[in-house]
One Martini backbone bead per residue (centre of mass of N, CA, C, O) as a GRO file, in nm:
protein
   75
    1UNK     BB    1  -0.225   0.016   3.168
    2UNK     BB    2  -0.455  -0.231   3.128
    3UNK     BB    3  -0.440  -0.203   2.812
    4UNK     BB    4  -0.163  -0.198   2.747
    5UNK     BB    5  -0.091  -0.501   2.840
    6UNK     BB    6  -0.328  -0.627   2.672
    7UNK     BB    7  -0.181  -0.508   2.371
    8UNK     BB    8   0.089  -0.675   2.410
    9UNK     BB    9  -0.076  -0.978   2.510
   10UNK     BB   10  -0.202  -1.005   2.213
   11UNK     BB   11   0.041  -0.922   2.043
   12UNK     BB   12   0.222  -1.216   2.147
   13UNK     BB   13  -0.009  -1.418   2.099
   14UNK     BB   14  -0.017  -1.389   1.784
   15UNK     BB   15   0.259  -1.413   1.719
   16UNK     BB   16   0.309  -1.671   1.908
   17UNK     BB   17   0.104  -1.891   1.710
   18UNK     BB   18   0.199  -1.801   1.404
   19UNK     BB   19   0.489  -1.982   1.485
   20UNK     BB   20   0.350  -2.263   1.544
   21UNK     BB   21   0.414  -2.577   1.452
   22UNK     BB   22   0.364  -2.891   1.355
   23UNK     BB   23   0.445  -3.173   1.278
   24UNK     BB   24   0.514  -3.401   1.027
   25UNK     BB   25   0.404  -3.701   0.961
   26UNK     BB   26   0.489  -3.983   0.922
   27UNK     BB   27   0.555  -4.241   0.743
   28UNK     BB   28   0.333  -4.482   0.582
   29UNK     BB   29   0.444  -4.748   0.785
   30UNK     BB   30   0.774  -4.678   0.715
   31UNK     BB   31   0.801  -4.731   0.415
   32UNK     BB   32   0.594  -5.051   0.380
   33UNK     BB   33   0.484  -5.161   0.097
   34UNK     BB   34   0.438  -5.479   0.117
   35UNK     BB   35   0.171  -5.443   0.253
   36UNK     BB   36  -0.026  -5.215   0.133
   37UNK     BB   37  -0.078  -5.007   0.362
   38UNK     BB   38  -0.202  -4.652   0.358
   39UNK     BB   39  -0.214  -4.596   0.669
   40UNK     BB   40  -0.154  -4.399   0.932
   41UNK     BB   41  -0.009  -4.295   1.199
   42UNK     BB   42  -0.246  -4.253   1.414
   43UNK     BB   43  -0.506  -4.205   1.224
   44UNK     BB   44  -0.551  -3.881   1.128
   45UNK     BB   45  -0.600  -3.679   1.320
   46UNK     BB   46  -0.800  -3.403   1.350
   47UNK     BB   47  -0.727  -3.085   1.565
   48UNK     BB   48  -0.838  -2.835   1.502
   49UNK     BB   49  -1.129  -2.861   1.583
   50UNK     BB   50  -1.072  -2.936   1.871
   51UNK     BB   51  -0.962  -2.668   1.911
   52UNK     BB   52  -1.180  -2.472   1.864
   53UNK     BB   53  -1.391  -2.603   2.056
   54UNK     BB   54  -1.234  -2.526   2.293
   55UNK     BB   55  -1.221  -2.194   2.243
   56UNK     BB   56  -1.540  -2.154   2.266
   57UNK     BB   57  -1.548  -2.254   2.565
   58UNK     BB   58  -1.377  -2.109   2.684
   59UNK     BB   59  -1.469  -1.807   2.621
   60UNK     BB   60  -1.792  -1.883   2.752
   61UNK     BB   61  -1.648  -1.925   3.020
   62UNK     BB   62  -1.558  -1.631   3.044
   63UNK     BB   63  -1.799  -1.471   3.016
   64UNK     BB   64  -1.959  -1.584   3.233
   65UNK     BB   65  -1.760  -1.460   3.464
   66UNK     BB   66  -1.753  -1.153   3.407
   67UNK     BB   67  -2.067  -1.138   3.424
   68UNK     BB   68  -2.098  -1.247   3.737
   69UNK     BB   69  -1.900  -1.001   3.835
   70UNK     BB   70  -2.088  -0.748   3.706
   71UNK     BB   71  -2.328  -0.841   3.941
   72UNK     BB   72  -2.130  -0.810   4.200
   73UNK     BB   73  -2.074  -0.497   4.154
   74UNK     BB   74  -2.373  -0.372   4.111
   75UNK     BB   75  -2.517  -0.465   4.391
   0.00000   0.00000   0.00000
């Protein structure tokens, strides 16, 4: 049962994660071209890198978890 479930919510976490999309960001300037620059608004950060790094910290703190559970049920 805890397959079933676990194969369910794994499988409809990446059905909804792959149709989240962020916005399309704002034109730059506001479309004010007499000023002469096209910095975005907002500065351009790029998301994903830092959200990478999220999930692999994410990841090896639970790893580091169920290894201390399993270790504490052996003993």
């Amino acid at each position: 049962m805890k397959k079933l479930i676990l194969i369910i919510s794994l499988i409809s976490f990446l059905m909804i994660g792959s149709s989240i999309n962020a916005q399309t960001p704002p034109p730059p300037n506001n479309n004010n071209t007499s000023s002469g620059g096209s910095t975005p608004v907002g500065g351009g950060a790029p998301v994903g890198s830092g959200l990478a790094i999220m999930l692999a910290l994410g990841l090896g703190y639970s790893l580091k978890k169920y290894r201390s559970e399993q270790e504490v049920i052996n003993l």
